[in-house]
C-alpha positions as CSV (number, residue, x, y, z in Angstrom):
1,X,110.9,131.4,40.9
2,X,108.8,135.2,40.8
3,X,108.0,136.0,44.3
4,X,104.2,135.2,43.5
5,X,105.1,131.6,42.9
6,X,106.8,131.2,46.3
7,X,104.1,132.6,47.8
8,X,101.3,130.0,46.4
9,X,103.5,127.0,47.0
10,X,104.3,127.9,50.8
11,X,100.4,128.6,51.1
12,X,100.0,124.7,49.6
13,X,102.9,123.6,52.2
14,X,101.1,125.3,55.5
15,X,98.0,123.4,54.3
16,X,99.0,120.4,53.9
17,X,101.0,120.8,56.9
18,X,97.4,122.0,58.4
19,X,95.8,119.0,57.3
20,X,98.2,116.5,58.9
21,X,98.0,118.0,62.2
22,X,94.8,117.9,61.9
23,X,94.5,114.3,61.1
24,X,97.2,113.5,63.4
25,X,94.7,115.3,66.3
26,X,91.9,113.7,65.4
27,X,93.7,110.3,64.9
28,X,94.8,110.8,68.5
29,X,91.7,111.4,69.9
30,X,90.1,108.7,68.3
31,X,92.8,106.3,69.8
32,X,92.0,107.5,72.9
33,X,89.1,107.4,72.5
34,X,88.9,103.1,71.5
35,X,91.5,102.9,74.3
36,X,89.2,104.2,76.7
37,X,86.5,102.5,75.6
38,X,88.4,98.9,75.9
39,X,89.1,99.6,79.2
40,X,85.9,100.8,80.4
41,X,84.8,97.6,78.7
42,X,87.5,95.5,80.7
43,X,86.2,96.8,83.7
44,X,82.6,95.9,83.2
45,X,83.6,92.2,82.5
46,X,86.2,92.0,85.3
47,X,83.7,92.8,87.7
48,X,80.5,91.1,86.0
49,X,83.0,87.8,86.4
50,X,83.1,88.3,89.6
51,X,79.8,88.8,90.2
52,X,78.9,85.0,88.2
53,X,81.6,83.2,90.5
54,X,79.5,85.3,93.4
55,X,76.0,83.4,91.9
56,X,77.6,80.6,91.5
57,X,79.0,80.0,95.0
58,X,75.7,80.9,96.3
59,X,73.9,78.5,94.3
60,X,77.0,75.9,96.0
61,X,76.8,77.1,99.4
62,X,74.9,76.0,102.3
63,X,76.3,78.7,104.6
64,X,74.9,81.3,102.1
65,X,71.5,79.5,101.5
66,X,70.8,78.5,105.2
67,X,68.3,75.9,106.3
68,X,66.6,75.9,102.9
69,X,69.6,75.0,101.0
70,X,68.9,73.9,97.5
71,X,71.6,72.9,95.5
72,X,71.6,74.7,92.2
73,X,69.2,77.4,93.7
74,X,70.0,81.2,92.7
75,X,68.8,83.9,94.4
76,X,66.1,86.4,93.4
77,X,67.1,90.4,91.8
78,X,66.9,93.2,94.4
79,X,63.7,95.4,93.2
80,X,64.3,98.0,95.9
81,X,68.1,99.4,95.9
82,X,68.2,96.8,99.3
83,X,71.4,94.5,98.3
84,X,68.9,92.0,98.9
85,X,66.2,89.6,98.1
86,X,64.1,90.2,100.9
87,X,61.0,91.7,101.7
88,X,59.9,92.6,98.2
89,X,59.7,89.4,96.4
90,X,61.9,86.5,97.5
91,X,60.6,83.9,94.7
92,X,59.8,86.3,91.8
93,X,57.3,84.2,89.8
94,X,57.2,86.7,87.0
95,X,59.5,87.7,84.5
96,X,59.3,91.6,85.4
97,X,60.7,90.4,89.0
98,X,63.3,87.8,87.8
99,X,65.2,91.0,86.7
100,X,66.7,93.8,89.0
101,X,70.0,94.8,90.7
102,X,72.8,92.3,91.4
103,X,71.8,91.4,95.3
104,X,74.8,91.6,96.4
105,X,74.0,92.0,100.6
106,X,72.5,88.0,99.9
107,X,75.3,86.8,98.0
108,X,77.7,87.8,101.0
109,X,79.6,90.0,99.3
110,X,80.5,93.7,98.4
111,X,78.8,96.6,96.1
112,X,79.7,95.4,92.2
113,X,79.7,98.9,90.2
114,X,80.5,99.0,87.3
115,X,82.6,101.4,84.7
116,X,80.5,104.4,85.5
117,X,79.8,103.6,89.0
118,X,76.0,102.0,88.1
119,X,75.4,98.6,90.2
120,X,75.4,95.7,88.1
121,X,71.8,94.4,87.0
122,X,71.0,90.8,86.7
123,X,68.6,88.2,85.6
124,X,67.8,84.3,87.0
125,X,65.9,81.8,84.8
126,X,62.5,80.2,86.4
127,X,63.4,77.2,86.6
128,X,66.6,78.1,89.0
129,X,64.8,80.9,90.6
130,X,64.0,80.7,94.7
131,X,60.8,78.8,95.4
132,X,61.9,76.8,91.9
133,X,60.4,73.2,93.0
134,X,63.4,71.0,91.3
135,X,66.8,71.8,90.1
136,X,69.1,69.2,89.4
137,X,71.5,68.3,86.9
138,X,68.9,67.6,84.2
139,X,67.0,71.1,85.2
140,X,67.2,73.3,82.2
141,X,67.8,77.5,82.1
142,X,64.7,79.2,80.2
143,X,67.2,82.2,79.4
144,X,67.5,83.2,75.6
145,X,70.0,85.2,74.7
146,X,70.2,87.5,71.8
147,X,73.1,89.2,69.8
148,X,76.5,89.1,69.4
149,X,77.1,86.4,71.9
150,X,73.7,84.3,71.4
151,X,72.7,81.6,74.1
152,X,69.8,79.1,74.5
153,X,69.0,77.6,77.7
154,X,71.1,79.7,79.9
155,X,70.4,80.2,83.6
156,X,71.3,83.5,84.8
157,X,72.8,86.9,82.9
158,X,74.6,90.1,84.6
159,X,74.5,93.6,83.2
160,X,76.3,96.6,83.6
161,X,73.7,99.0,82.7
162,X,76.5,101.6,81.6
163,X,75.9,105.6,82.1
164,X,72.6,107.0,81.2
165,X,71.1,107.3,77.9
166,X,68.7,109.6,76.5
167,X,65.2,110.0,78.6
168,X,66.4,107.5,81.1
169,X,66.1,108.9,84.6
170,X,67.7,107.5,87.6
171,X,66.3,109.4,90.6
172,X,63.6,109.0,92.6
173,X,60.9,110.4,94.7
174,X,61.1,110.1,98.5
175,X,64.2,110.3,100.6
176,X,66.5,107.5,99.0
177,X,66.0,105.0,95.9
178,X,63.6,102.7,98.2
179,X,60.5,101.8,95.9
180,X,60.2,99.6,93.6
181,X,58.1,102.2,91.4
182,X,60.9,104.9,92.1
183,X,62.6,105.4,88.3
184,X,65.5,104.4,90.2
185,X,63.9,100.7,90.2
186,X,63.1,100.4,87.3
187,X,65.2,98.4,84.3
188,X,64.2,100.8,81.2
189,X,66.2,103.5,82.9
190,X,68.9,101.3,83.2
191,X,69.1,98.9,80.2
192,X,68.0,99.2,76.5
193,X,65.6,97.0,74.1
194,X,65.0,93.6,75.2
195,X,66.6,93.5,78.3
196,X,64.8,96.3,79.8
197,X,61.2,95.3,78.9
198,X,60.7,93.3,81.4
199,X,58.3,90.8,80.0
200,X,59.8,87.8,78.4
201,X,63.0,85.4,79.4
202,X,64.7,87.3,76.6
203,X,68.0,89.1,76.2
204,X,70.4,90.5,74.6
205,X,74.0,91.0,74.4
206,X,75.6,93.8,72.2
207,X,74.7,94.0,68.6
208,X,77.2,95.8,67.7
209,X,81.0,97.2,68.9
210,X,80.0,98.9,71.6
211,X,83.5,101.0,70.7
212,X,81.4,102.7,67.8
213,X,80.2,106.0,69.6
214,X,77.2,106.0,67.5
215,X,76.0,102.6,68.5
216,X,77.0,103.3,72.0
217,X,74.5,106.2,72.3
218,X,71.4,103.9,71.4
219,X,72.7,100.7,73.4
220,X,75.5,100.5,76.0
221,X,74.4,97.2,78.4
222,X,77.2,94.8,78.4
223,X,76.2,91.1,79.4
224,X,77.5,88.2,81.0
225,X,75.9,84.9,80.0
226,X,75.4,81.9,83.4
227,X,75.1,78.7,81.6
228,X,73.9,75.3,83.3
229,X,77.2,74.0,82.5
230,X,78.7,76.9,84.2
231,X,76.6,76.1,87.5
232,X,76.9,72.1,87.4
233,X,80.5,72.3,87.3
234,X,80.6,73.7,90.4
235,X,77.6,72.3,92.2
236,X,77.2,68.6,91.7
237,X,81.0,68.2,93.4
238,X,78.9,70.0,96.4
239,X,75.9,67.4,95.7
240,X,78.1,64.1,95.7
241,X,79.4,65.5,99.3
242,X,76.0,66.0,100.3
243,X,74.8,62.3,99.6
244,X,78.0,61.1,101.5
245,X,76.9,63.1,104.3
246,X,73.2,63.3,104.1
247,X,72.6,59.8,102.7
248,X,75.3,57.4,103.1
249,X,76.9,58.1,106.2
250,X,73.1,58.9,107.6
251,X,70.7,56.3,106.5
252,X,72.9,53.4,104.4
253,X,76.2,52.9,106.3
254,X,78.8,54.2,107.9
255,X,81.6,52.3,109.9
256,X,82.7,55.0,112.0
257,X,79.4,55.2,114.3
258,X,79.2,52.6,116.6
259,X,77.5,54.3,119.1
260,X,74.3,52.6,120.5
261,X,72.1,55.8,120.5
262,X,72.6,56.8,116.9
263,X,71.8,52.9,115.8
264,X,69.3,52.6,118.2
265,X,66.6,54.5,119.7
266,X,62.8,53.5,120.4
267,X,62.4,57.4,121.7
268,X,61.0,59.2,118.0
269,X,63.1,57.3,115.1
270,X,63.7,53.6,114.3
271,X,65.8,51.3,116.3
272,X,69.0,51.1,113.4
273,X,68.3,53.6,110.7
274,X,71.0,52.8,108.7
275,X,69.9,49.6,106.6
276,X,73.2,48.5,107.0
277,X,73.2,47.8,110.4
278,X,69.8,46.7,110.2
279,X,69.7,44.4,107.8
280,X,73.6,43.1,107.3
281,X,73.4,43.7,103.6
282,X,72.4,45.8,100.9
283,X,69.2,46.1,98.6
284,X,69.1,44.9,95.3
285,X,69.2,47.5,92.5
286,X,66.1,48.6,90.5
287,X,66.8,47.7,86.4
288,X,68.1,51.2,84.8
289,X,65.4,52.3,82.2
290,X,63.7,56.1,82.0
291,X,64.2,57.3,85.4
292,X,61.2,60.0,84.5
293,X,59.0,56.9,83.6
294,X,55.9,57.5,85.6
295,X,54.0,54.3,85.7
296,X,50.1,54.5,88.1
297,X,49.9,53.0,91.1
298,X,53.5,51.5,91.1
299,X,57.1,52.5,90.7
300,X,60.1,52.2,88.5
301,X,62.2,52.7,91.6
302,X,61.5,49.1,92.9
303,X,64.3,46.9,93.5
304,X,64.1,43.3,91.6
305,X,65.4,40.2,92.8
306,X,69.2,39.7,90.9
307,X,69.9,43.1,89.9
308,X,73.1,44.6,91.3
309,X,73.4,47.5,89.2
310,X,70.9,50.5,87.9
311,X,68.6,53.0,89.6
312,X,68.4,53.3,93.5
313,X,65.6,51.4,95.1
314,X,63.4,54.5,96.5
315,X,60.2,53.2,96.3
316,X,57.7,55.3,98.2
317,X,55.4,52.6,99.5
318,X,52.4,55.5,99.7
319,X,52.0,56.0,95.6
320,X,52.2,51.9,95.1
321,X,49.4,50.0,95.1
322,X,50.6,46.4,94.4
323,X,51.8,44.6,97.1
324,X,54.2,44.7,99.7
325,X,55.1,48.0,98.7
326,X,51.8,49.6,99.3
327,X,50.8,51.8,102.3
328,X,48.0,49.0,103.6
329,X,50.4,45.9,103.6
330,X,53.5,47.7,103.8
331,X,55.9,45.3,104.2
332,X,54.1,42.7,105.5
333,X,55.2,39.5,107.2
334,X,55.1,36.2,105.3
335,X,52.6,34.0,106.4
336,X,54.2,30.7,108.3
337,X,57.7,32.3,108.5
338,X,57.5,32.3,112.0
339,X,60.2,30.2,114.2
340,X,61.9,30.4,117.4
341,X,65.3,28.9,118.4
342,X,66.6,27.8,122.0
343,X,69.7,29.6,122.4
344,X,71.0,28.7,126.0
345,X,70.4,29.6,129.3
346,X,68.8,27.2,132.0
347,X,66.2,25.1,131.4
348,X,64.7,24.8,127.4
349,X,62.3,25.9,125.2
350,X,59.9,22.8,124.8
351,X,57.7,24.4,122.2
352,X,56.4,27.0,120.3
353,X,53.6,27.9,117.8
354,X,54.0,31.1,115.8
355,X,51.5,32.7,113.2
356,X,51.3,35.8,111.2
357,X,48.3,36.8,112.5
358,X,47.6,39.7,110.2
359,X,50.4,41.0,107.4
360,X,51.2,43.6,110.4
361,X,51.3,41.2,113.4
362,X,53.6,38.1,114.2
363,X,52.7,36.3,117.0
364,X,54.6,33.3,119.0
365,X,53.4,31.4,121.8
366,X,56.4,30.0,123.3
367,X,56.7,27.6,126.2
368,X,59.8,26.8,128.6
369,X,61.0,23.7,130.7
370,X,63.4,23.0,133.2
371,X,63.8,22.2,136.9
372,X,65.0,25.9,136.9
373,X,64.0,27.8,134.0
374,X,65.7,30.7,132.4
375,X,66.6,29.9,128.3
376,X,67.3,32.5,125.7
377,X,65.5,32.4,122.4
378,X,65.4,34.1,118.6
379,X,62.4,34.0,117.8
380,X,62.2,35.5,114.1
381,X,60.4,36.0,111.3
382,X,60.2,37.1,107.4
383,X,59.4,39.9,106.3
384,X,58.5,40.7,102.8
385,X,60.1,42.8,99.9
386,X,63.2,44.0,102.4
387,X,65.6,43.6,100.1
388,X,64.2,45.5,97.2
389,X,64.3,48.6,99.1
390,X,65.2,51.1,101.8
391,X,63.6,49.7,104.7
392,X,63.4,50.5,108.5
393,X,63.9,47.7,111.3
394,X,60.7,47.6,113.7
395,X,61.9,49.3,117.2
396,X,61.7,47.2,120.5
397,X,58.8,49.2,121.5
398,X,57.1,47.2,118.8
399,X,57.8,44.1,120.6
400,X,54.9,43.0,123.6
401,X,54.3,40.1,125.8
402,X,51.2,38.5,127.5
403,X,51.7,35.9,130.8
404,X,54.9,37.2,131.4
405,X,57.3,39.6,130.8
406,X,61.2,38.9,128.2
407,X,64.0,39.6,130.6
408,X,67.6,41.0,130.5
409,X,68.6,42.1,127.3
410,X,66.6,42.2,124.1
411,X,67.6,43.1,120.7
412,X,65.6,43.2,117.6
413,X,68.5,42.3,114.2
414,X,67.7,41.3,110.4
415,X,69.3,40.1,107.5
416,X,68.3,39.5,104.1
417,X,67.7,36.5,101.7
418,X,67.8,35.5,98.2
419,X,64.2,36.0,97.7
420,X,64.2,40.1,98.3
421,X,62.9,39.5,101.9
422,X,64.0,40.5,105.5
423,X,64.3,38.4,108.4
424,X,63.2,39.8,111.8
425,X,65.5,37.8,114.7
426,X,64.2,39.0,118.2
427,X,66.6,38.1,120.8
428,X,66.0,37.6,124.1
429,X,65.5,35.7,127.6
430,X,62.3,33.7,129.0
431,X,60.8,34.8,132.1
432,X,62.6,32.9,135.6
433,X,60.4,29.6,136.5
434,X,60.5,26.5,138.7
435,X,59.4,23.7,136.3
436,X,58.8,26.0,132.7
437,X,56.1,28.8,131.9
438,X,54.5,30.0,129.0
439,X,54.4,33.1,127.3
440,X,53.4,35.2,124.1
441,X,55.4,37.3,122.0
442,X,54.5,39.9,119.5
443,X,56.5,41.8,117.4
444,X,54.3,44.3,114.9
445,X,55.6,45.8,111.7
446,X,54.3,49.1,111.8
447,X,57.4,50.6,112.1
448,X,59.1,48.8,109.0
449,X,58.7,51.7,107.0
450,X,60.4,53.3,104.1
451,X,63.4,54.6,105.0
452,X,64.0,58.6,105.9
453,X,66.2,58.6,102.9
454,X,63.1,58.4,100.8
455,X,61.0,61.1,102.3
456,X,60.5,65.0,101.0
457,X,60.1,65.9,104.5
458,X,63.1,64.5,106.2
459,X,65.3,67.8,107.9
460,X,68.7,65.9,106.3
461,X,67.6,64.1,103.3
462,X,64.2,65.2,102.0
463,X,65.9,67.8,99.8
464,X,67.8,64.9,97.4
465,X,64.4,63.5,96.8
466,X,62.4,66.1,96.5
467,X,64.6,67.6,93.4
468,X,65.1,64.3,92.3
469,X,68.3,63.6,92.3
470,X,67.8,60.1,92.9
471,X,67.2,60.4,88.6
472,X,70.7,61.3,88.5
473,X,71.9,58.7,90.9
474,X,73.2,54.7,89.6
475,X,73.7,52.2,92.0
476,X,75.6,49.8,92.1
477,X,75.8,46.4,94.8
478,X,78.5,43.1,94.9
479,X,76.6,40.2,94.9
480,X,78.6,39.8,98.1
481,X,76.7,41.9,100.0
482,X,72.7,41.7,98.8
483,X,70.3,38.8,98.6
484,X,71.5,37.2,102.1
485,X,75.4,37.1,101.1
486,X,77.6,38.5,103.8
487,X,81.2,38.3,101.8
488,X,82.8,38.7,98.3
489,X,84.6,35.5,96.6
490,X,85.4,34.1,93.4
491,X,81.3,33.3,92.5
492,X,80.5,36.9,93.9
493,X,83.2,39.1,93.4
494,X,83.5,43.0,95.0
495,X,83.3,45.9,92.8
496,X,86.4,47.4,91.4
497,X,86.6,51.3,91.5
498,X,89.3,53.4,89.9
499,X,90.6,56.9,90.4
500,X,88.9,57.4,93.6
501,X,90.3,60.2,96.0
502,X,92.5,59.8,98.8
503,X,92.9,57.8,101.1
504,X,91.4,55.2,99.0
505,X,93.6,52.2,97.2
506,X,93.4,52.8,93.3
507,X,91.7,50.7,92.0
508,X,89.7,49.7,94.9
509,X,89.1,46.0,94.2
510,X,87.3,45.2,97.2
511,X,84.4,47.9,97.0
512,X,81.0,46.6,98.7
513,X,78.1,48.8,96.9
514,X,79.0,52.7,95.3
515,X,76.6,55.6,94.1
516,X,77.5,57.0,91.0
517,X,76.1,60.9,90.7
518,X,75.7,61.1,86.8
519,X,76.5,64.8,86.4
520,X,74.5,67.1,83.4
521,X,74.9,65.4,79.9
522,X,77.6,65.6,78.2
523,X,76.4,63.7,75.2
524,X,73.8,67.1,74.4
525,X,70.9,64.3,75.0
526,X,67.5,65.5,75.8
527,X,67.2,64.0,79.8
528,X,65.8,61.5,81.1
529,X,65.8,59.0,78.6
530,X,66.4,55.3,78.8
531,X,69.7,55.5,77.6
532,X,72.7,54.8,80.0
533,X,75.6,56.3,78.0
534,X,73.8,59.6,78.2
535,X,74.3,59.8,82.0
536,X,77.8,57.3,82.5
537,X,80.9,57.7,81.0
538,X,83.3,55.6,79.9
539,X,83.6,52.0,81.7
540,X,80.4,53.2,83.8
541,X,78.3,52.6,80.9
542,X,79.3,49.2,80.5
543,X,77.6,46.8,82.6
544,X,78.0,43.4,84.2
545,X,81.8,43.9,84.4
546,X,82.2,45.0,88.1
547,X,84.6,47.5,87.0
548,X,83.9,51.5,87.4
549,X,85.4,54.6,87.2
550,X,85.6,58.1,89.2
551,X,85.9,61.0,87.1
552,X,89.5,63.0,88.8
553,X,89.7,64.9,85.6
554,X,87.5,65.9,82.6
555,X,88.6,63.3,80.8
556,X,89.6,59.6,80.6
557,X,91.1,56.8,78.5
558,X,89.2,54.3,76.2
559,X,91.2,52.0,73.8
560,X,94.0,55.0,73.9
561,X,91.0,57.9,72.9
562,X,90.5,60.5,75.8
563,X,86.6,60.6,76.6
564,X,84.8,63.1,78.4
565,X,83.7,62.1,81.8
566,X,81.8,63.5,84.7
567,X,81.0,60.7,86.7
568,X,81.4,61.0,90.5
569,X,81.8,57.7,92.8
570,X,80.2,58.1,95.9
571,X,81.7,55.1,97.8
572,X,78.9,53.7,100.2
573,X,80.6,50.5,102.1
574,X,84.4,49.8,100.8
């Protein structure tokens, strides 16, 4: 080959040799490039993870939320480079305040930076936002999400902000990044397009690859979505323990406390505030329908004669006009129910007269006899609509005498009837006499009031009512234990419970009366309605059949099939 030959083709060898290195070079830094980019990425989301279990447990915790706990409740952004929610805005009514840095001092936790060392940015829906007035499983997020990863509903987003872009300035103007008008503060120098506008419930999550340097120039938040499923999951185990706790063991029943000062005290409360140990028995059920049904001047939450299963009987006596659930009869006593009974001591009771004087006063005139007179006595009387909700007994303090004073010990007791009523038994002893005396008893009703359970402003319940959970709550009685029966057989058989926790039997055939907490709907069903399958799963929804079911797992067996289940059994009297 002439020399000039060689010469070309080696030239064509060196740059195509050229060309290879080149491509190898750039192919190289390109990899890197991506692989940088992934991790940078896998940093963000690591630590934006753990900044949703952080929201989560807060929105769970009654350590982290204090006396004002709310179950459900997030807290607001920090506007101020703080760590917390304080002192700016703590209920952030507006959309340009529901958005700002993670706050990480209130959550109880450490600094959350992100891939290039920005704190992570986040965002709380309205309706799960401090000073939010109900949040309960039915409560909905007002979060839209936008993008790559859209969402509807949601409750709560985190951002890494990533480094800066273009005009965006981070600094501010006095000492340190204090102000909420400092640039430092502000979520256009931090995030792009909708997210940092400030003005709507809208989001978005990345349009594109954020791997695509291009894209990456105009747009680099990376979002993490907080869904209501996401929150419920965690927080309506926390909610079932609460009613245990707060409601059950409290105000219902609970077999442990047999101390006289926690049953009975005339000092500020009601002599047995449990209705349990007031009345022997348990309420009869309300019938299920719409638990948002809002019907004027009366309640959906009123117990009826013969229901053992379907909405808790919470009546709140002060929006009900009909009687005796309103505020000016009030439980009332039932006029010629009054009665007393000789039962011992010296001497007898020769006679009494009794009469309901008003609906709020029951009056007995009773007289003694005997050489030596000393006899014991129940004098009692009924007292109406009991049974057909939560109701306090009247306190000894509401008992008086004229011509003589009850001796020795007294103790006011009840129990209920068929009829939805209470029965009032005062025991108690006849003044000493030579030859009988006479005296008047009067025991007023004043104090048979709703139960604490059903008040906003109770310190241990009022916050189940006040964010309604009470709509989430089914309830369930053995005809064994309402309507005046003390004791399940054959004709009134127990409840039967299955996959309960330990240390209860499974099943547990011998249940009294249960709570079931309905959890968020798993059907996708627009809440509340009137249908029951939309908040119980599986044998729950069935009624009549005595026979229920505690949700261990996600799921549970129907005719073979697994079936999605969230019910939780809050056991009130085994």
């Amino acid at each position: 080959m002439p020399a000039r030959q060689r010469g070309a083709a080696l030239l064509i060898l060196l740059a195509l040799f050229a060309t290879a290195a080149a491509y190898m070079l750039v192919s190289s830094l390109n990899k890197g490039s991506v692989a940088l980019s992934l991790a940078r990425a896998e940093k963000n989301r690591a630590v934006m993870l753990e900044a949703k279990a952080a929201l989560i447990a807060y929105a769970a915790s009654e350590t982290l939320q204090g006396a004002s706990f709310q179950p459900g409740r997030l807290p607001c952004p920090d506007l101020d480079n703080s760590g917390n929610n304080l002192g700016v805005d703590a209920t952030c009514t507006t959309p340009a305040k529901r958005i700002g840095r993670l706050p990480y001092k209130t959550l109880g936790i450490a600094e959350l930076r992100d891939a290039s060392g920005e704190i992570l940015w986040y965002a709380v829906s309205d309706n799960f936002r401090t000073g939010a007035s109900v949040i309960n499983s039915d409560t909905q997020g007002t979060l839209t999400i936008l993008g790559l990863s859209p969402a509807t509903q949601a409750v709560a987003a985190v951002f890494s902000p990533g480094m800066r872009l273009g005009a965006q300035s981070r600094g501010w103007v006095g000492a340190s990044c204090s102000l909420t008008t400092d640039p430092c503060n502000i979520p256009s120098n931090y995030l792009e397009g909708k997210n940092s506008d400030a003005t709507a419930d809208e989001y978005v999550a990345a349009t594109e690859n954020l791997t695509d340097s291009v894209i990456a120039n105009l747009f680099n938040d990376e979002l993490l979505v907080i869904t209501q499923q996401d929150l419920m999951s965690t927080v309506e185990p926390v909610v079932a323990a609460r009613i245990q706790r707060d409601i059950v063991l409290k105000y219902i029943y609970d077999p442990s406390d047999t101390s006289t000062s926690t049953q009975w005290s005339d000092a500020a409360g009601p002599n047995k505030s449990r209705y349990y140990d007031a009345w022997g028995g348990f309420p009869f059920a309300a019938p299920f329908v719409n638990p948002g049904t809002v019907i004027a001047n009366s309640s959906i939450f009123i117990g009826q004669v013969g229901t053992y299963e379907g909405l808790l009987p919470v009546v709140d006596s002060a929006n009900v006009s009909a009687a005796p659930f309103n505020s000016s009869d009030n439980y009332r006593w039932i006029l010629g129910s009054g009665s007393v009974l000789d039962t011992g001591g010296s001497g007898s009771i020769s006679s009494f007269n009794c009469v309901a004087t008003t609906t709020a006063l029951l009056r007995c005139t009773i007289n003694s006899s005997g050489l030596i007179s000393q006899p014991s006595f129940r004098m009692s009387g009924t007292v109406d609509g009991v049974g057909r909700s939560f109701v306090q007994l009247p306190r000894i303090v509401d008992v008086s005498t004229t011509g003589g004073s009850i001796i020795g010990t007294r103790s006011l007791s009840g129990r209920l009837n068929a009829a939805g009523a209470g029965i009032v038994m005062l025991d108690a002893t006849m003044p000493f006499s030579f030859g009988g005396t006479t005296i008047t008893v009067t025991i007023k009703n004043d104090n048979l009031v709703n139960s604490a359970l059903i008040s906003p402003s109770d310190g241990t319940a009022g916050w189940y009512t006040t964010n309604e959970w009470h709509k989430q709550t089914y309830y369930a009685v053995s005809r064994g234990y309402s309507g005046g029966n003390t004791t399940c057989n054959v004709g009134n058989p127990c409840l039967n419970v299955s996959n309960l926790p330990p240390p209860n039997a499974n099943p547990t055939t011998n249940t009294r009366a249960i709570l079931i907490l309905a959890g968020r709907s798993l059907s996708g069903a627009t809440r509340p309605n009137a249908t029951l399958s939309d908040y119980l799963e599986a044998k729950n929804a069935s009624t009549g059949d005595y026979g229920f079911e505690h949700a261990m797992t996600k799921t549970t067996l129907v005719s073979g099939a697994p079936v999605a289940i969230n019910d939780r059994v809050i056991v009130i009297a085994p």
